[in-house]
N, C-alpha and C positions, 0 to 999 in steps of 0.2 A: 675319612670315615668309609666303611665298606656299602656296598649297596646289599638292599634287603634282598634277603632270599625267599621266594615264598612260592607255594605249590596250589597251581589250579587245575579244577577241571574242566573237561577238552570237552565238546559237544559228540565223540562216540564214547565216552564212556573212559576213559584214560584220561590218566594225570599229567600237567608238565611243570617243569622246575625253571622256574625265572630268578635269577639277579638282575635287577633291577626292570627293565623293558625287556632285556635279553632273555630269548628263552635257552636255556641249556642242554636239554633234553626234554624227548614226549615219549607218548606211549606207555607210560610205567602204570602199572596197578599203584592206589594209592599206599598203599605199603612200602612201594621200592620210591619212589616218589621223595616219602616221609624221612626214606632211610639216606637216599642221598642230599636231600635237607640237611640231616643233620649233619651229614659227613662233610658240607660245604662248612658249614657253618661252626662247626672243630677245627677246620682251618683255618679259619679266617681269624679265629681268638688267636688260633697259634702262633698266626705270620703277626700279627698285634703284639703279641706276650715279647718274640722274638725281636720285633719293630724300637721296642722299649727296651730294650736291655743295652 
C-alpha cells in the first residue's frame, strides 16, 4: 500500500509535501504544493495500474 501524501503548513508561511513521515520538498506556495500532490499521487495509481497487469 503506498504511503499518504499530504501537504502542510510551515510556520513562515510556505507549504511542504510529506509521504508518509518523509518530507519531500518545502518552500512551495500552496498552489505548487497542491500541484505536486497531485502529480505524486498520479504516479503512484499509475505504478498500481502497471503493478497489476
Amino acid at each position: 500500500m503506498a504511503e499518504v501524501i499530504r501537504v502542510k503548513p510551515t510556520h513562515d508561511g510556505t507549504y511542504t509535501v510529506y509521504r508518509g513521515t518523509l518530507a519531500l520538498i518545502s518552500g512551495l506556495t500552496r498552489l505548487q504544493a497542491e500541484r505536486y500532490e497531485a502529480s505524486i499521487s498520479r504516479q503512484q495509481r499509475a505504478d498500481l495500474v502497471s503493478a497489476s497487469n
